[in-house]
N, C-alpha and C positions, 0 to 999 in steps of 0.2 A: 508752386505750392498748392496742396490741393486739403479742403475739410471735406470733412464728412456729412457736415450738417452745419446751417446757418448759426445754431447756439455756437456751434465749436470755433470758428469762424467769427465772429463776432466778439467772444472772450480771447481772444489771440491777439498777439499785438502786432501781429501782420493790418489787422483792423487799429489799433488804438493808437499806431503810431504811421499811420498812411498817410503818404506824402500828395497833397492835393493838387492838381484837380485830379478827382478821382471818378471815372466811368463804374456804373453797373449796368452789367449787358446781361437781359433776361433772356436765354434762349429757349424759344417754343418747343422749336424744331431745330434738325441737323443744316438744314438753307443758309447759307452762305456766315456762319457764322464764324471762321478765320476770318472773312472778310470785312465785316462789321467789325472786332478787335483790331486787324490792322489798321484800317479807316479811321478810328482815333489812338491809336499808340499812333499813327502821323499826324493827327491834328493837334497833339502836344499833352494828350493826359497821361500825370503821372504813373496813375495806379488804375489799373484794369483785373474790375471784377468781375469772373464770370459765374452765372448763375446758371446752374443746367441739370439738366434730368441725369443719374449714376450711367443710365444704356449710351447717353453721349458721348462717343468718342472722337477724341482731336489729337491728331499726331503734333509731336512736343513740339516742334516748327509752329504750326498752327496756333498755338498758343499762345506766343509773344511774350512768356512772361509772364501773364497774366495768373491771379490767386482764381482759382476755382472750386467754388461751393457747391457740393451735391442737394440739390433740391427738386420735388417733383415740382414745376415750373406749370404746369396745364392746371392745377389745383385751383379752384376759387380762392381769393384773394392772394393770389400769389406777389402781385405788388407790393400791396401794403404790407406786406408781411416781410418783405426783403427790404426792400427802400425805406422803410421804418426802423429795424434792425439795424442797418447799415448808417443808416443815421446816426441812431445812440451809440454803435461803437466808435465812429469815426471823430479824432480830435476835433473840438469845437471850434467854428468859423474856417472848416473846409467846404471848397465849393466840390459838390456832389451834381451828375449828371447821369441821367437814370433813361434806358432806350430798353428794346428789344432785339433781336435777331435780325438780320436784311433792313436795319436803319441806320441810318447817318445820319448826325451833327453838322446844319450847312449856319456859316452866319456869316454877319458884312466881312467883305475881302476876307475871307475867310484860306483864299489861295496865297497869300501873302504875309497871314499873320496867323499867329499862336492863338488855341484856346487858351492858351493863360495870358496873351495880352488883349484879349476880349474881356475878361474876366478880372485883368486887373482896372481897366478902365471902368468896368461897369460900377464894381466896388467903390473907387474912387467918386462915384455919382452920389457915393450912399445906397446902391440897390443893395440886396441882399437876396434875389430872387431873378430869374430872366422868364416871360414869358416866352414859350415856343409854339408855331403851329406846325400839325403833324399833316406835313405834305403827303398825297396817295400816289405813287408810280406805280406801274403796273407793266407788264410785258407787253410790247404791242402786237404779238402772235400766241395766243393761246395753243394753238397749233403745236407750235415751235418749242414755246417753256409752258408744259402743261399746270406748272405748279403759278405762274403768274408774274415770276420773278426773273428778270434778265439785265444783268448787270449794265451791258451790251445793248440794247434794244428798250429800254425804258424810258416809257413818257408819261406824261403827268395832264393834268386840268389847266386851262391858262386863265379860266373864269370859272362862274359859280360859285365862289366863294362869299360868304354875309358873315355879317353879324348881328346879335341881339342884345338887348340890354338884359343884363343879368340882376335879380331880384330876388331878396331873400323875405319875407314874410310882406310880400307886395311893395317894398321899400327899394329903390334901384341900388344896386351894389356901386361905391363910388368905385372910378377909373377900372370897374371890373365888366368883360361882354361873355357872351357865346357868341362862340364861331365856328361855323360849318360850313362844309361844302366838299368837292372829291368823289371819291365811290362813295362815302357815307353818306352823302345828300344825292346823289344820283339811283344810288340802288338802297334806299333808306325801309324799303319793304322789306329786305334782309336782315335789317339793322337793329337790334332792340334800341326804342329812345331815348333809354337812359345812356347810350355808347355809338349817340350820332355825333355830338362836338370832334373838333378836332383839336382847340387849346388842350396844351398840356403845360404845367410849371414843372420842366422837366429838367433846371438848374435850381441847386439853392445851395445857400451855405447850412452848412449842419448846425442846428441848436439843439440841447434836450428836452426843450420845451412845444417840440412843434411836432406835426403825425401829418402823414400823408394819408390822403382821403381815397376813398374808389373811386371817385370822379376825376384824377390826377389834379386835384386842388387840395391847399396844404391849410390848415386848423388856422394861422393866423391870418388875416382878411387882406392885411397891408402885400402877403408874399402873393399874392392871388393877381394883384392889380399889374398892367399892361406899361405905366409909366408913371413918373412923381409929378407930382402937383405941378410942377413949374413948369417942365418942358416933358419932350419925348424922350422916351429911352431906346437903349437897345433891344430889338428883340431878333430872337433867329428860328429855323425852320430843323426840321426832323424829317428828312424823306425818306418815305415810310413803305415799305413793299408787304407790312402787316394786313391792311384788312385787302389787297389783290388776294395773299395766299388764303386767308378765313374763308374769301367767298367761294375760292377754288375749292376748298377742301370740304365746306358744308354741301351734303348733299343738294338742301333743299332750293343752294343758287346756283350750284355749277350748273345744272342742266339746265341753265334760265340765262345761264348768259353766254353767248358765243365768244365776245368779246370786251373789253374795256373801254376802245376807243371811240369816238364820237367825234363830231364837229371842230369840237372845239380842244382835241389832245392838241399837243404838241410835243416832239421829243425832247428828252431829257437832257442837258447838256453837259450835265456835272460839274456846275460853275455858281457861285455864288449870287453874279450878277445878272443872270435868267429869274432868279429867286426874288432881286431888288426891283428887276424891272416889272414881274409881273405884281409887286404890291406883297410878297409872301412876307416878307421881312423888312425889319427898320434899323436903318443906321443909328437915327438919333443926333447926336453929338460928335459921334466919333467919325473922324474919316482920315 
């Protein structure tokens, strides 16, 4: 099923009657974006929204299924403007999960179990929200995948990663931090400062009451927080081939970096528990 335009798409009951959990895939670019839709129509989500520019072409195989909305996608605020919509249309207390193009959904044992048996445990905690941090993989031959992205060949940071305390009118934000680190804190001279974090609240359940911010943080302060008062919660990872291809593609860094890796890469393994061990993500309660 294919809209024309996110109004049209949004009044549709293709949106009002979505069966959750439900993916919105923002595609930048044409890079490996069959392959991001299959990567979760097998991680268990129901409904797969694609968001793409009209010159996007996907042969009907490639597309799984998936409802796709013609949107110019590279626009300022193209986020909020999608995952806000898509919010309000979709039945209340669906869980929505919102990536881009050449990213992937990693979280505990996530080789063994459903997003929607992540997602029903977490609910059952009382969350309403999962923190995620947006892991950086990159190509480890620039040479080779000029664009930064190799499905095949990707490795990631195994350190560098912090955190800060997050503060809003000089007041700490309870149970809420910034966290950085990856290409964004390694080549952060590239980087405007307001799009060096790597948290993103890139799960929630839909309310009509709640708007996703530019910062990928959401208007209520409770969906924003890391875990509940009592104990730790779950959280998961997003690896992420976005800001490799950014730097590839802007002028002013491609010619400044030969490479990605450093010391301290390590190859990608495409396993959950590379994820756990290196600290990227939290089980919590669940195992």
């Amino acid at each position: 099923m294919q809209f024309a335009s996110l109004d049209a798409a949004t009044k549709s009951d293709a949106l009002r009657k979505a069966d959750g959990p439900v993916v919105v895939i923002i595609a930048e670019d044409d890079i490996e974006v069959a392959a991001t839709i299959r990567y979760h129509v097998d991680k268990g989500f129901h409904t797969v929204i694609l968001v793409a520019p009209p010159e996007l072409v996907l042969a009907p195989a490639d597309a799984a299924g998936a409802l796709r909305i013609d949107f110019p996608t590279r626009n300022p605020g193209t986020t909020t403007d999608v995952v806000n919509a898509v919010n309000q249309a979709l039945p209340e207390k669906t869980w929505l999960y919102y990536c881009y193009n050449a990213e992937f959904l990693f979280y505990p044992f996530g080789e063994t179990r459903s997003v929607g048996e992540l997602l029903a445990f977490h609910t059952e905690e009382r969350r309403f929200s999962m923190l995620t941090y947006v892991i950086d993989v990159y190509a480890g031959d620039l040479g080779q995948d000029d664009s930064a992205v190799s499905l095949g060949d990707a490795h990631l940071d195994r350190s560098g990663y912090y955190a800060l305390a997050r503060e809003e009118n000089g007041v700490p934000c309870d149970r809420q931090l910034d966290f950085y680190g990856g290409l964004r804190w390694r080549f952060e001279e590239h980087v405007d400062e307001d799009r060096r974090r790597i948290d993103r609240i890139s799960l929630v359940r839909s309310r009509r009451d709640i708007v996703l911010r530019s910062d990928h943080t959401w208007s209520d302060p409770e969906l924003n927080t890391y875990s509940c008062p009592w104990h730790h919660n779950l959280t998961a990872a997003v690896v992420s081939f976005r800001t490799a291809k950014a730097l590839r593609q802007n002028a002013a860094s491609r010619f400044q970096i030969n490479t990605f890796r450093w010391h301290n890469s390590v190859p990608f393994e495409w396993k959950s528990q590379q994820l756990l061990d290196l600290g990227l993500m939290e089980p919590g309660q669940w195992f």
